[in-house]
C-alpha positions as CSV (number, residue, x, y, z in Angstrom):
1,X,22.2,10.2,0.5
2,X,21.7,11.2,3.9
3,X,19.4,14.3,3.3
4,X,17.4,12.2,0.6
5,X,16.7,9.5,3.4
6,X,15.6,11.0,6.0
7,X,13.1,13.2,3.8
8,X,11.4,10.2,2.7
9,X,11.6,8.6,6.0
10,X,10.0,11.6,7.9
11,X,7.3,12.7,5.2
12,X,6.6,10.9,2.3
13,X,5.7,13.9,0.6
14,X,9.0,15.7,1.1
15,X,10.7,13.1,-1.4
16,X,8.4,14.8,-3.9
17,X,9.5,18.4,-2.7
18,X,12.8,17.3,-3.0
19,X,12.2,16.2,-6.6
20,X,12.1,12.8,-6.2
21,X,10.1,9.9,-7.5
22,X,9.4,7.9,-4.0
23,X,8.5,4.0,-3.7
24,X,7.8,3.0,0.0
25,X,6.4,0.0,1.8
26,X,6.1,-1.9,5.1
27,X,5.7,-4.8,7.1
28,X,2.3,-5.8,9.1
29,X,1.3,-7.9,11.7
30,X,-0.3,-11.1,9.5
31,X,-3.9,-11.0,9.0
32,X,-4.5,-12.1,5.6
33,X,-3.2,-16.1,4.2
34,X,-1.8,-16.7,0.8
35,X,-4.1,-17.5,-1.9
36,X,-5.7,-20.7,-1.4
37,X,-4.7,-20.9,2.1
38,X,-6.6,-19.9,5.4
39,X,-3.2,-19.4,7.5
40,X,-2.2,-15.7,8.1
41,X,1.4,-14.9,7.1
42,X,1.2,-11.6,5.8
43,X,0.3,-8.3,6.7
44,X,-2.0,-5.5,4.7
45,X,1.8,-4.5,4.1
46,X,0.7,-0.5,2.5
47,X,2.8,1.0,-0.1
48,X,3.2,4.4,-1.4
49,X,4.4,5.8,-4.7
50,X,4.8,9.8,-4.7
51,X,5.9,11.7,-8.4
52,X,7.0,15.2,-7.9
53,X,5.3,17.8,-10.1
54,X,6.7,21.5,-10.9
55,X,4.9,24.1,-8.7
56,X,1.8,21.8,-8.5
57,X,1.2,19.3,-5.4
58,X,2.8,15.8,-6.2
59,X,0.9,12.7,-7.5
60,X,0.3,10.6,-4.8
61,X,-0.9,7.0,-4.4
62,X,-1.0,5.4,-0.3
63,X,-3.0,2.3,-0.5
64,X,-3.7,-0.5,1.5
65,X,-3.5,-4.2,0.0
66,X,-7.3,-5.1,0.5
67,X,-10.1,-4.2,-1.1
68,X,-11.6,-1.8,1.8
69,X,-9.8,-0.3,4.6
70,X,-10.0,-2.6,7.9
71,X,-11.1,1.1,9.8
72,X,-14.3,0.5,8.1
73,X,-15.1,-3.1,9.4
74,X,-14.4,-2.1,12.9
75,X,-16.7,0.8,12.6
76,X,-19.4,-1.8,11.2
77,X,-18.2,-4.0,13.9
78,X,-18.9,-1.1,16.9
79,X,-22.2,0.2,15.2
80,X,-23.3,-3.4,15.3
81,X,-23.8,-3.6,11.2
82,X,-23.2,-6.3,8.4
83,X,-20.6,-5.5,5.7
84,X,-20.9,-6.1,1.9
85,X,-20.3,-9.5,1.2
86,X,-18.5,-7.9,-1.9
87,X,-15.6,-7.2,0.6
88,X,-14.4,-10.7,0.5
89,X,-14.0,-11.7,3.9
90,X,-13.9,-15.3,5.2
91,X,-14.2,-17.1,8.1
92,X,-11.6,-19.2,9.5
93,X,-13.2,-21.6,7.5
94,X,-12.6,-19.9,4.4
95,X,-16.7,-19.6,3.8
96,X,-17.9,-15.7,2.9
97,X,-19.2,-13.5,5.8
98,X,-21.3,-10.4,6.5
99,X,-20.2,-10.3,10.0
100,X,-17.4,-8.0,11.1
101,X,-16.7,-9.5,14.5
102,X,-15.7,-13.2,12.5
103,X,-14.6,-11.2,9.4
104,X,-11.8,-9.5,11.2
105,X,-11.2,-12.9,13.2
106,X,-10.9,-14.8,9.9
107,X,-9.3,-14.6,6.6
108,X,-9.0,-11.0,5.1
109,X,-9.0,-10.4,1.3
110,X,-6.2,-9.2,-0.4
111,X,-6.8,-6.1,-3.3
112,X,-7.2,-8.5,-6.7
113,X,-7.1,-12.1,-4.8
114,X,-3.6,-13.7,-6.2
115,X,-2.3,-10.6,-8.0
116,X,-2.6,-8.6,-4.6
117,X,-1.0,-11.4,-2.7
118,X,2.1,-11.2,-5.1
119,X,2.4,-8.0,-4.5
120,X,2.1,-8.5,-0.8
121,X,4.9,-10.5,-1.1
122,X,7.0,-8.5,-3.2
123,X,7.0,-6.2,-0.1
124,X,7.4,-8.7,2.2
125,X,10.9,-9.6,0.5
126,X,11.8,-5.6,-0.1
127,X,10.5,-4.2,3.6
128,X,10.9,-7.2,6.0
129,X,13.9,-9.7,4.4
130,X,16.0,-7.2,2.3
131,X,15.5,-4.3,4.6
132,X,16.7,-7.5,7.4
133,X,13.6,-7.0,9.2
134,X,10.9,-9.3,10.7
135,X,8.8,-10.9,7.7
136,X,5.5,-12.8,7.4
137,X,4.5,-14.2,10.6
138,X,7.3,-12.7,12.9
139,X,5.6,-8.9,12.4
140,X,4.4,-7.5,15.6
141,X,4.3,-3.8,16.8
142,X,7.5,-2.8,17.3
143,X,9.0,-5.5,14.9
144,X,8.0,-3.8,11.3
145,X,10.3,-3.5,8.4
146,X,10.7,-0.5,6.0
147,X,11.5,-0.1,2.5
148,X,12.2,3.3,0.2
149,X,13.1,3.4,-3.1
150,X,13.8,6.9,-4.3
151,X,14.9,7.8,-7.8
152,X,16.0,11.4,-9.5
153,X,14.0,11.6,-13.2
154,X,17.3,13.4,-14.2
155,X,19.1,10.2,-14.1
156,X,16.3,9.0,-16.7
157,X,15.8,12.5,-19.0
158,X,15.5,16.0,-19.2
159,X,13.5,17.4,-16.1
160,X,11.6,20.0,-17.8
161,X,10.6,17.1,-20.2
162,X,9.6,14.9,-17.0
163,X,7.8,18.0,-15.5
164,X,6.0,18.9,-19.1
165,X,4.8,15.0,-19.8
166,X,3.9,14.7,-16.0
167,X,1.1,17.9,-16.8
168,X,0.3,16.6,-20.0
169,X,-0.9,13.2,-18.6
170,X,-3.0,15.5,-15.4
171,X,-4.5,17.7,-18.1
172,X,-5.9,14.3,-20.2
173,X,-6.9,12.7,-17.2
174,X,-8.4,15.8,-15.9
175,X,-10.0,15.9,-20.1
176,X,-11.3,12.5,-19.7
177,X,-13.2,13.3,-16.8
178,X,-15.0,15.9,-18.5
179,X,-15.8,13.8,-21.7
């Protein structure tokens, strides 16, 4: 348990090396408001999901819960340009904006509007109040839970029948892309 822990913990990645399936997330500070609502209680809270492959790197997905990464608004912000209105970000008053200096000072979008704010509660509940961390508005620097989930396929089947249907789905994505 120990050795398993700390690999996630230290490098998402090496839960994959390790043959693991990894599930992680994390608190924020609060800048975005439930749907509906123009008070900030949650954070972009990011979550990765890592799925070892055999001699290959593994599948990885790190993503942030809003539709573009707030990196880019500040950039806008310090090269004194708009941003796409198709971002999503409000005001305080809850009206759209092209403005990063009142984008990042008002409401930011979550990734799929209600669905992405479910999900940003979901790990709210696993990072901050399972994990017995700070939650919701209480995030600060310093004060951020964590959450990892890791699981052996083994337990679930074969692994050289994991490993085989994990390339099979690469090579018809990979297929697709060439269709």
């Amino acid at each position: 348990y120990r050795r398993v822990r700390l690999m996630c913990i230290r490098d998402r990645y090496k839960a994959a090396d390790g043959g693991f399936v990894c599930f992680g997330t994390t608190t924020s500070g609060p800048n975005l408001a439930p749907f509906g609502s123009r008070r900030k209680l949650f954070g972009n809270n990011p979550i990765v999901w890592t799925f070892p492959r055999k001699n290959q790197p593994p599948i990885v997905l790190d993503m942030a819960m809003t539709p573009v990464a707030l990196g880019k608004v500040l950039r806008a912000r310090s090269e004194g340009t708009e941003i796409p209105e198709s971002w999503g970000f409000l005001d305080r008053d809850g009206n759209p904006t092209v403005d990063p200096d009142v984008a990042m000072k008002g409401i930011v979008p979550a990734i799929g509007g209600y669905k992405g704010i479910g999900m940003i509660t979901a790990s709210n509940i696993l990072a901050g109040i399972l994990s017995g961390s700070s939650h919701t508005e209480d995030v600060a620097v310093g004060r951020r839970g964590q959450f990892f989930l890791l699981m052996d396929p083994a337990v679930f089947r074969d692994s050289e029948d994991y490993y085989t249907d994990i390339e099979s789905m690469v090579d018809q994505i990979r297929a697709a892309g060439n269709e």
